[in-house]
MMTF fields as JSON, N, C-alpha, C and O atoms, coordinates in Angstrom:
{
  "mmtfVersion": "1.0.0",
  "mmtfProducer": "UNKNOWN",
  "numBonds": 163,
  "numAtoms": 164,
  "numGroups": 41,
  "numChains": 1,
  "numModels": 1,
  "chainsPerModel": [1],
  "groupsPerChain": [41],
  "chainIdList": ["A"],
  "bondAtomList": [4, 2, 8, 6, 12, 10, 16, 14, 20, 18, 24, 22, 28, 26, 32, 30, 36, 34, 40, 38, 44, 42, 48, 46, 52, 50, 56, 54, 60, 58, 64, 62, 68, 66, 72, 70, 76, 74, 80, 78, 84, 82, 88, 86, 92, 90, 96, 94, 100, 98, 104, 102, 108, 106, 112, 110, 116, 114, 120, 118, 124, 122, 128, 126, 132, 130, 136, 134, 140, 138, 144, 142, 148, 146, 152, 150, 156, 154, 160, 158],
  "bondOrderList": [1, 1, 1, 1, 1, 1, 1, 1, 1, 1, 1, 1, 1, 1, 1, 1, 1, 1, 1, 1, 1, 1, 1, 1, 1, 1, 1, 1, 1, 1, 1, 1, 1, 1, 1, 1, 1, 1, 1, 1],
  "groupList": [{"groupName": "UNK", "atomNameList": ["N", "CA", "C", "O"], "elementList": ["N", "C", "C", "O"], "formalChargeList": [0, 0, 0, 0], "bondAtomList": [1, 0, 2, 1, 3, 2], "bondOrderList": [1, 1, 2], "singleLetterCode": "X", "chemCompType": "L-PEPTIDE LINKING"}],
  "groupTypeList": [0, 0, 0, 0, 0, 0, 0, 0, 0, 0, 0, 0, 0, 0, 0, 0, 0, 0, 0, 0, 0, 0, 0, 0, 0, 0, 0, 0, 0, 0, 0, 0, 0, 0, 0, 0, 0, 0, 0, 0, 0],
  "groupIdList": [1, 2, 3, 4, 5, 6, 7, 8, 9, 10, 11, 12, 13, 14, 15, 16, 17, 18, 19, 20, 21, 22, 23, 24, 25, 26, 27, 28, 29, 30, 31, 32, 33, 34, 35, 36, 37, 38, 39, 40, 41],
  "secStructList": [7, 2, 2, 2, 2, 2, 2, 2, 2, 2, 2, 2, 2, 2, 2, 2, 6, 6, 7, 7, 1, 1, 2, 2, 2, 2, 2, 2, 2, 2, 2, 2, 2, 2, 2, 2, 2, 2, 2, 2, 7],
  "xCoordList": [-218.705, -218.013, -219.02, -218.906, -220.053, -221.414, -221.676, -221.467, -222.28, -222.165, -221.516, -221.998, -220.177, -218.826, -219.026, -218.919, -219.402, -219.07, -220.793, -220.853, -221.881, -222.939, -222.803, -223.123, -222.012, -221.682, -220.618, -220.815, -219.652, -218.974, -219.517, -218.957, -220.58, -220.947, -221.938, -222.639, -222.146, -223.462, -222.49, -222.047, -221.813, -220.348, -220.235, -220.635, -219.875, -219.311, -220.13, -219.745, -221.586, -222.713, -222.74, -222.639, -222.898, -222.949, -222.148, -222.63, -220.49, -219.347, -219.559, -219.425, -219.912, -220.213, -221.327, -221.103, -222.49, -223.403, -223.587, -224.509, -222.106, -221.755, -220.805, -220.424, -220.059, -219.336, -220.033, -220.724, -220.339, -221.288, -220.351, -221.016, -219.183, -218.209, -217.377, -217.469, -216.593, -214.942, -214.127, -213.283, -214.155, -213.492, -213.751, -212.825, -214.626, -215.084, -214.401, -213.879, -214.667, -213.963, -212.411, -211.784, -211.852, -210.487, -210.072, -209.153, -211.098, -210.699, -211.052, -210.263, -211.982, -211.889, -210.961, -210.737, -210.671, -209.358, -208.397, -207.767, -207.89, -206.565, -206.651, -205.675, -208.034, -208.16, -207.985, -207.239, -208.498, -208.385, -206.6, -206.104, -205.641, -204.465, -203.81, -202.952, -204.197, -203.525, -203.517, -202.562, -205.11, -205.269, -204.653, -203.646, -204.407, -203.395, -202.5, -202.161, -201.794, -200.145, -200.162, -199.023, -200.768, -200.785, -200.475, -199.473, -201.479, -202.053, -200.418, -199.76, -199.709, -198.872, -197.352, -196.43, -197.722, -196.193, -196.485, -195.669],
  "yCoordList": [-80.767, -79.576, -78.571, -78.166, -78.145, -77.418, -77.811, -76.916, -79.338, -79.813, -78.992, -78.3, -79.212, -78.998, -77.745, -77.501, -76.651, -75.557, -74.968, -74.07, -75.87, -75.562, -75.823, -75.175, -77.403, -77.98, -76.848, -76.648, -76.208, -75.229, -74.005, -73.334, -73.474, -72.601, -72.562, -71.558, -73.721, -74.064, -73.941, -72.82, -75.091, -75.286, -73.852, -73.814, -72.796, -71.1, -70.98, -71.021, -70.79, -69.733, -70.364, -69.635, -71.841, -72.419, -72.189, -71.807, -72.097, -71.333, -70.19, -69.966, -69.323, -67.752, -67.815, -67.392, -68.557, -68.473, -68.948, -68.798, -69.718, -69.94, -69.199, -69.562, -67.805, -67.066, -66.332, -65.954, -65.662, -64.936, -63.642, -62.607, -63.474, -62.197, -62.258, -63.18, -61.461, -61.354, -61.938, -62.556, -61.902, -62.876, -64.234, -65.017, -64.574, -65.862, -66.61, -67.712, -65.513, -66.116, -66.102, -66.982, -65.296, -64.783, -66.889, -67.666, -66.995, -68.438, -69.483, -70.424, -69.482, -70.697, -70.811, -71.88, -70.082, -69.64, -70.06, -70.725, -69.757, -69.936, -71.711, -72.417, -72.275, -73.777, -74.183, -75.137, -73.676, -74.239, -74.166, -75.229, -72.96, -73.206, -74.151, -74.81, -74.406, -75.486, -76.882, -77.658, -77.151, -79.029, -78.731, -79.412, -77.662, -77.537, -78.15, -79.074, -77.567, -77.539, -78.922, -79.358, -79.317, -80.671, -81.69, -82.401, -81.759, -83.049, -82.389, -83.415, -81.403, -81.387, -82.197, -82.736, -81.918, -82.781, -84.297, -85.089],
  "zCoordList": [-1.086, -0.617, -0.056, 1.101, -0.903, -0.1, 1.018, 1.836, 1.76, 2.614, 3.571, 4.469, 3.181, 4.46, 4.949, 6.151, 3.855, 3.973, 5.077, 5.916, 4.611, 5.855, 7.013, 8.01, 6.842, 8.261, 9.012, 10.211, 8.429, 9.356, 9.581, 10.447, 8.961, 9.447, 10.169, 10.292, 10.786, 12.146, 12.614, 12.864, 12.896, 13.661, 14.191, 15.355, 13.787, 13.453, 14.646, 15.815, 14.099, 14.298, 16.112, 17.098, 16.125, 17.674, 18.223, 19.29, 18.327, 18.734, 19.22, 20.423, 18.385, 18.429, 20.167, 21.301, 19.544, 20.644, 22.11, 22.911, 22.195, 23.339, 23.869, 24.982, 23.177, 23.696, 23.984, 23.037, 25.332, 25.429, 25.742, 25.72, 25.985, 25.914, 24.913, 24.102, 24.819, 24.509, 25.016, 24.366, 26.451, 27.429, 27.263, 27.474, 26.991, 26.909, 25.311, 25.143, 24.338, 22.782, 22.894, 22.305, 23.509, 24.091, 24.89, 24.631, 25.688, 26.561, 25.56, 25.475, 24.877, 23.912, 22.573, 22.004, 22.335, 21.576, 21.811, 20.989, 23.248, 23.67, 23.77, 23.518, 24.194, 24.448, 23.247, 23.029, 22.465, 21.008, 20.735, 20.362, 20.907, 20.539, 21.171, 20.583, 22.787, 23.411, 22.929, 22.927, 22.389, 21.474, 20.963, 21.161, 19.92, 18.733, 18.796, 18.056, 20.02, 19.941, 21.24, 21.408, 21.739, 22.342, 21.186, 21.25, 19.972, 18.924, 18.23, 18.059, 17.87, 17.402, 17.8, 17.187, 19.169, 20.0, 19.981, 20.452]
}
């Protein structure tokens, strides 16, 4: 469980550092809700 919880917060921290705006976390967000609701249907 420690593991998991380092592995997501690289995961996090590399996310973060490729948003280089608001606009930009705002667009990967919304991409992220779209797989969502794609893998859901």
């Amino acid at each position: 469980m420690k593991n998991l919880n380092i592995l997501f917060s690289i995961s996090l921290l590399f996310w973060l550092a490729g948003c280089n705006t608001i606009k930009g976390v705002g667009q990967d967000v919304q991409k992220a809700g779209s797989a969502i609701e794609k893998s859901m249907k």
